[in-house]
N, C-alpha and C positions, 0 to 999 in steps of 0.2 A: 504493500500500500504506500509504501514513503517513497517508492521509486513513481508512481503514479502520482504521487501528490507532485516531485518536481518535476515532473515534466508538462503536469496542467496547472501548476497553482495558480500562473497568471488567471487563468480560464475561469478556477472554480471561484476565486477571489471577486473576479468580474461577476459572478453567479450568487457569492452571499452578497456583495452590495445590492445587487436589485433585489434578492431576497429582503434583506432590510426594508429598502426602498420600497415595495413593495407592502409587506409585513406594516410597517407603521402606518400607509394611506389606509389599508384593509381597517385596522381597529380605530383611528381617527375618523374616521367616517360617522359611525358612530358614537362617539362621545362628539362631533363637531355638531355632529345632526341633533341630538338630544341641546346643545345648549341654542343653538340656532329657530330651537321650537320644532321641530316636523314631527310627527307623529312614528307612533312604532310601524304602522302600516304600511308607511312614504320608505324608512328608512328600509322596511325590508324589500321593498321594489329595488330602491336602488340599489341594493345589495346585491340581487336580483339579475339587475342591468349588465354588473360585472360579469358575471356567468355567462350571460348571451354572447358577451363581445367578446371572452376568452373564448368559448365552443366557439365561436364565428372564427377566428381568428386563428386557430389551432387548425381549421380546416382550411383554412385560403390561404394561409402562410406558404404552405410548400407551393401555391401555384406562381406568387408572387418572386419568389425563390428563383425559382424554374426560366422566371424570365427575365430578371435585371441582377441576381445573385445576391448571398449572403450579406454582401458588406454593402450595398444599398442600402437594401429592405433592415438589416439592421440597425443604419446611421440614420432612416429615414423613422421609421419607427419608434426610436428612443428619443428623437428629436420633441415629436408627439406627446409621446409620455410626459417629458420633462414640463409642456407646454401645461398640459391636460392637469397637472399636479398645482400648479400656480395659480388655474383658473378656479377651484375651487373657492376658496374663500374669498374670492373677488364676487360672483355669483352663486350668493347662499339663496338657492332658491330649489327647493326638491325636483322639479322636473328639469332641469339644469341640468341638474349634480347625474339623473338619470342618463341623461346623453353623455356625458362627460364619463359617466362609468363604462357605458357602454364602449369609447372610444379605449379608455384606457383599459380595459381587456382585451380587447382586440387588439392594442399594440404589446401589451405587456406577453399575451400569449405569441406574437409572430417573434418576441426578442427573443423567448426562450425555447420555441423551437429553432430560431438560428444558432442559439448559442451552443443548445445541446446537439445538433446536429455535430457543431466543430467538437465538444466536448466525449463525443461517441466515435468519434472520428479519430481521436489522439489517441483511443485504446486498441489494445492487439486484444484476440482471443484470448489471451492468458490472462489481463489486469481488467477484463471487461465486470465483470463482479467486482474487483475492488474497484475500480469508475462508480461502478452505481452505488457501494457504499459511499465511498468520500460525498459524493453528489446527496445522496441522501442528507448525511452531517450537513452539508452546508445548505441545502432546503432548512430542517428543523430550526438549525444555531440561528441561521437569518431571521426568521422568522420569531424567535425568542429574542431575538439583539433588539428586531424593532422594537419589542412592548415597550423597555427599556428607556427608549428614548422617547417616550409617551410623556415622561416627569419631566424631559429636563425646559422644558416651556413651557407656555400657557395655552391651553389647547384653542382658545375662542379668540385664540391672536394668528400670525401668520406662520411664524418661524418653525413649525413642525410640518407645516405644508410645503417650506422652501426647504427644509434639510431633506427628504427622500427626494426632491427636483436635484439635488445636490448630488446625492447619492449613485443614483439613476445615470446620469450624467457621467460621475468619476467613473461609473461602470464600466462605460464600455473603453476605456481608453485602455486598462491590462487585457481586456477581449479585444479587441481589435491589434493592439501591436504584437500580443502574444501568437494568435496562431496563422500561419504560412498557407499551405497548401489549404485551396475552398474544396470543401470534401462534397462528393458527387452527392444529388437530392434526388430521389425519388416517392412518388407517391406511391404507398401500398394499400390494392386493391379491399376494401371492408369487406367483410363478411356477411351474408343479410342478417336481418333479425331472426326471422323466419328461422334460417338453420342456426344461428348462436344457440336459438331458444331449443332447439331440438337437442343441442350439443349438449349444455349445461343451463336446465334452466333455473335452477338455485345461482347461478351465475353472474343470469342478466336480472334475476329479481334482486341479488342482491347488493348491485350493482347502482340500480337505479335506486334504492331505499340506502343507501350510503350517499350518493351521492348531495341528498338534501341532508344528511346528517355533515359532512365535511364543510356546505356552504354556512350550515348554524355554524360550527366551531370558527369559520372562519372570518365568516364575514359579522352573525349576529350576537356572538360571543361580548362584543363591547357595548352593544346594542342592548343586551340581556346584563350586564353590570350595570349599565346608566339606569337604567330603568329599577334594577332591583336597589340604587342607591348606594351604590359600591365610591370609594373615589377614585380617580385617574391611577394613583399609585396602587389600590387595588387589583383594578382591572387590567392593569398592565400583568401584576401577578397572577391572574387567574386564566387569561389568556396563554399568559407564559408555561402553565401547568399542564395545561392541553399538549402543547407542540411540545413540552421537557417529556412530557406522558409517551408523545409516538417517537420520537426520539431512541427513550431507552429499553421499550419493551419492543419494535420491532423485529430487533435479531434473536432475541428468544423465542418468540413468536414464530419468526422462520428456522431456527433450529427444529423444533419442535414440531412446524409442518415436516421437514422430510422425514419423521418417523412415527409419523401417526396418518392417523386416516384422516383428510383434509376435511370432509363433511364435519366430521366431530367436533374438531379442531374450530371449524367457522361456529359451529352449535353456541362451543364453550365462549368463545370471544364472545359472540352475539350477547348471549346471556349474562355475559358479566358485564358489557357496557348497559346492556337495559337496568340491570340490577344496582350500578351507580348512577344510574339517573331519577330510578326511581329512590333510594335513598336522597339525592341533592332534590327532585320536587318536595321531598316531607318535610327535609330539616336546611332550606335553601336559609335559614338565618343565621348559622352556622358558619363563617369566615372560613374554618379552619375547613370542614365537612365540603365546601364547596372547592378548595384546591385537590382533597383526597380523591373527589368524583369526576374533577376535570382531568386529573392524570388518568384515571383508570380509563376515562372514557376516549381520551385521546390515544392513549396506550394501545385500547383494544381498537378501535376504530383504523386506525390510519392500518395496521397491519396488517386488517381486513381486506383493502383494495388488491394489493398485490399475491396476498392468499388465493382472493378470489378467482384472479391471473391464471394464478399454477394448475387449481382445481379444473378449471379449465382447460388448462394444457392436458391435464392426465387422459383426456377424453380424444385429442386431438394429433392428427398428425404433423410430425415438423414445420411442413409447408403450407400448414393452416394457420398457424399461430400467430402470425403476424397479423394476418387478416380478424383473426378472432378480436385482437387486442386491440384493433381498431373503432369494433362494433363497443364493446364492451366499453370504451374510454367516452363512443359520445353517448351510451345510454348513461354512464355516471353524472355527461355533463348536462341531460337534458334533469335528471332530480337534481345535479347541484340548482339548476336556473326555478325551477319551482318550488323547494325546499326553500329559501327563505319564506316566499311568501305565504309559503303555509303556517311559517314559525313566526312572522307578522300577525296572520290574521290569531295565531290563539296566543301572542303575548295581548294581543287587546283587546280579546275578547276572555281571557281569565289572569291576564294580569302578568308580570316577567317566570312565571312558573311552566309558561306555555313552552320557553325555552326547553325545558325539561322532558316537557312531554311529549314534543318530539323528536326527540332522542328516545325516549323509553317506545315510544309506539312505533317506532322505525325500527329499535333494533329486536323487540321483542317478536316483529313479524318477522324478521330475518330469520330467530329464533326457530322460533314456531314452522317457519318452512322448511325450514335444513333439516328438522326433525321428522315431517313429512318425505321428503324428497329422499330422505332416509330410508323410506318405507318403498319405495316406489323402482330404486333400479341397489344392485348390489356394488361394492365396493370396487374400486378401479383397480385395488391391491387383491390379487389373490390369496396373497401368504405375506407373512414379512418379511421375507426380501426382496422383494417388490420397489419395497420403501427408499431402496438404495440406487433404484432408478429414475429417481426424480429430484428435482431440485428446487430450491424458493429463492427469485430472486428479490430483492429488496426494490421497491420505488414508492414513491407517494402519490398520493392522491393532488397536490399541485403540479404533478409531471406532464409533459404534452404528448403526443404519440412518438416522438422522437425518442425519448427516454422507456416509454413502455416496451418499444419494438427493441431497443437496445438491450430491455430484461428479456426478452425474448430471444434476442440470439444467445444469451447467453444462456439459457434454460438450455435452448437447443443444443449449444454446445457443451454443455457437461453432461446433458443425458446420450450425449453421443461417444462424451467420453467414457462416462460410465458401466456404458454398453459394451464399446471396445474391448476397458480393462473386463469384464466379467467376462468375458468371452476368449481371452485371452486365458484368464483363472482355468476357466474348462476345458479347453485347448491343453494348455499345464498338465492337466489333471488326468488327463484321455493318453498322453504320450508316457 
């Protein structure tokens, strides 16, 4: 991993400052919006807004690519952002802030399928799993750095909205001089729903019921402190508990998948984040109660995406995968884009508890299906050794398909290695 880290740090460097960047407009939003007056309803649209412009943006990026190159569509892009970051608190007016979200999803997500593109591009077969961890740390760390800088201004002033313009900006200067060769883009063909659903379909249900659970933690998490009467310096920590949550229990989580049975495996996750949700709806007065459930739910949550992934895989042939992972990235992005507004309309129609609830009613159906679906086809593992021809790779739930399909060749290629070596073991063993 320390040979991967020098040969990309310029890159990943470039990737926690927009993480930051990023990270802080996400939970500003919501406490700017609460002091600005908008309702909990307004702010989950706009939350909302961000999701469309990312899915939008995630999907037109590669075409934009294709025709004027990386280092365009990147400089042209981040130019945007920086713009779009500024404009905010000049124009505090909710349908505004809606277009302005919409705009900066769409560039934030074309920056970071450029970036990742070069960053997937700088790994050989061998460091391609440590890429996607390092990459992982600097998603979560980013994204915890920003809360952080929540306290050091005044949020109803401007200077939090000029430091990620700031940020954003230094970004790309170690991404751009850092990498040389523009690595070849291609679009890979999606899979339909129609056969995902046939493939795995605890997959795409649970896929789509995650994905409005990742848009609360991310986007309505600050929304859900203002409201429950948290202060800035709170809510910075409580958001921060979320992301320290996925963070540190992902790679146990994927240990753990390649030697269990992935259905159970999703079962248990599900169940334990419903089970910290529903403890933080009864005792949300609780300061302390409500970092212990934001970790666990973060924890078990972000794990879940990439679980999802693998479970998937186990059904699939090499040369579907990519395509699977396609399907699978914009069913998540179509419940991140409605998952606010749902978690809008029951914060105000039962009050900031509504956060909670759905969380608990999203992951309790999760539950409740894997336990089903249980019922309904038998294990993809025969026997237990089985288990040793699959693999988990790590990504998150803010990654664009660039990074998914990068967990994908590397899925592919260790289960090929795996295969290899086992077959060479019998080979051994026969002579």
């Amino acid at each position: 991993m320390i040979e991967v880290f020098k040969s990309a740090w310029a890159l990943l460097l470039g990737m926690l400052l927009l993480m930051v960047g990023n990270g802080l407009q996400g939970s500003l939003m919501g406490v700017r919006g609460g002091i600005e007056g908008f309702s909990t309803f307004e702010l989950s649209l706009i939350t909302s807004a961000y999701f469309i412009g990312f899915l939008g943006g995630s999907r037109l990026a590669p075409t934009f690519i294709q025709r004027v190159g990386h280092v365009r569509v990147f400089a042209a892009l981040g130019s945007v952002i920086s713009a779009v970051l500024i404009l905010y608190p000049a124009i505090a007016d909710p349908w505004a802030w809606m277009v302005l979200r919409v705009i900066f999803g769409f560039a934030i997500s074309g920056v970071y399928v450029t970036a990742e593109s070069w960053l997937n591009n700088s790994a050989s077969n061998e460091t391609r799993g440590q890429a996607l961890s390092l990459y992982m740390i600097v998603q979560m760390a980013g994204i915890v750095a920003a809360q952080g800088l929540l306290n050091v201004a005044d949020p109803a002033g401007y200077i939090l909205f000029v430091i990620p313009s700031v940020l954003v900006s230094i970004a790309f200067a170690p991404i751009l001089l850092s990498v040389s060769p523009t690595p070849s883009f291609g679009a890979t063909r999606q899979m339909s729903f129609r056969a995902l659903f046939k493939v795995s379909p605890l997959a795409v249900v649970g896929m789509l019921l995650l994905g409005s659970v990742f848009s609360a933690q991310f986007g309505m998490s600050a929304v859900y402190g203002s409201e429950a009467g948290l202060s800035v310096a709170q809510i910075s920590i409580f958001v921060s508990s979320i992301f320290i949550g996925a963070l540190v229990l992902q790679y146990p989580i994927g240990w753990i998948s390649d030697r269990v049975d992935r259905r159970m495996l999703i079962l248990v996750v599900s169940a334990l984040a419903a089970g910290a949700a529903l403890v933080a709806f009864l005792f949300d007065s609780n300061f302390t109660v409500l970092l212990a459930c934001a970790f666990v739910i973060g924890g078990m949550t972000n794990p879940l995406y990439a679980l999802l992934i693998a479970y998937t895989n186990d059904y699939l042939e090499p040369e579907d995968m990519a395509g699977a992972s396609g399907g699978l990235l914009f069913i998540n992005g179509l419940g991140a884009i409605g998952g606010p507004i749902i978690t809008g309309w029951l914060m105000t129609t039962i009050g900031p508890k509504g956060f909670w609830l759905i969380i608990l009613a999203t992951m309790a159906a999760t539950t409740l299906y894997a336990a089903y679906r249980m019922t309904q086809r038998p294990s993809a593992y025969s026997d237990e050794e089985d288990y040793d021809a699959v693999s988990y790779a790590p990504v998150g739930m803010g990654s664009t398909a660039v990074m998914v399909e990068a967990a994908q060749e590397y899925y592919v290629e260790t289960a090929e290695e795996m295969a290899e070596a086992a077959e060479e073991d019998t080979d051994g063993g026969t002579k």
